[in-house]
C-alpha positions in Angstrom: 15.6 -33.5 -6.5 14.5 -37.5 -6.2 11.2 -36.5 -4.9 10.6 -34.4 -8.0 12.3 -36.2 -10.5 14.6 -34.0 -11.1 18.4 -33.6 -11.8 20.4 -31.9 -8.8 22.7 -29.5 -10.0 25.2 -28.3 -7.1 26.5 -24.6 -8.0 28.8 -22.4 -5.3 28.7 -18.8 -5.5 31.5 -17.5 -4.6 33.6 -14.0 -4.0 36.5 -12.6 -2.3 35.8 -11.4 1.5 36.0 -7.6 0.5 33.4 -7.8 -2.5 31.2 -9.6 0.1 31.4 -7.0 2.2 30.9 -4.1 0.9 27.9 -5.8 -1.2 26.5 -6.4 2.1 27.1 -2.9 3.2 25.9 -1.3 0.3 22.6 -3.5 0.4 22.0 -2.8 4.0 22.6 1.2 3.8 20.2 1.2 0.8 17.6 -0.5 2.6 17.1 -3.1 0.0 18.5 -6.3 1.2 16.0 -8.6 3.2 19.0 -11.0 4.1 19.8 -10.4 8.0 23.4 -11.2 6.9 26.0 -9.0 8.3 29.5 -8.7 7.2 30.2 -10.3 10.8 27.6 -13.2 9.7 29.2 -14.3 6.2 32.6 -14.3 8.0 31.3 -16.5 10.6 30.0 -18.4 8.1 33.5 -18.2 5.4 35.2 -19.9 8.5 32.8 -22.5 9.1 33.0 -23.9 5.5 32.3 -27.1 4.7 34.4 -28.8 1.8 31.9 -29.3 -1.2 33.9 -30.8 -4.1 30.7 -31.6 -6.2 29.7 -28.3 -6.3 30.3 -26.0 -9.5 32.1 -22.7 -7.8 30.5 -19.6 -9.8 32.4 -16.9 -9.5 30.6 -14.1 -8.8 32.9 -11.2 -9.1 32.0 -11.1 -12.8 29.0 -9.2 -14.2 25.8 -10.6 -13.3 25.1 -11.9 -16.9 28.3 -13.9 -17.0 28.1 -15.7 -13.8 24.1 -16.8 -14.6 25.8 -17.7 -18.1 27.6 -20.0 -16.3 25.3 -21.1 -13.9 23.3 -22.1 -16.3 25.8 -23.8 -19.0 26.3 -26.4 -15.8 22.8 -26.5 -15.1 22.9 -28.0 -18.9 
């Protein structure tokens, strides 16, 4: 963001373990998800969390529209 001049916005996306999954598993069985997550991946990765108090947590359990809505209203 320095390099370009530009204002760093920190956003989170963010969803409850069983929405993750089955998003995963729904991408993966229709073949459209270039990720190489797993649903054993994002656990490993839930676990290994970092605290990030900066960041703006978008929840992403809400229609698509609602949570770029809000993405953006902080980007703002």
């Amino acid at each position: 963001a320095d390099e370009a001049c530009a204002e760093l916005v920190e956003l989170r996306c963010e969803a409850p373990e069983d929405v993750v999954q089955a998003r995963i598993e729904r991408r993966r069985a229709e073949g459209v998800d270039p990720s190489e997550a797993t649903v054993e991946v994002a656990r490993a990765m839930r676990q290994r969390l970092d605290p990030w108090p900066e960041a703006t947590t978008i929840d992403t359990t809400h229609p698509l529209e609602r949570s770029i809505a809000h993405a953006i209203e902080r980007a703002r």
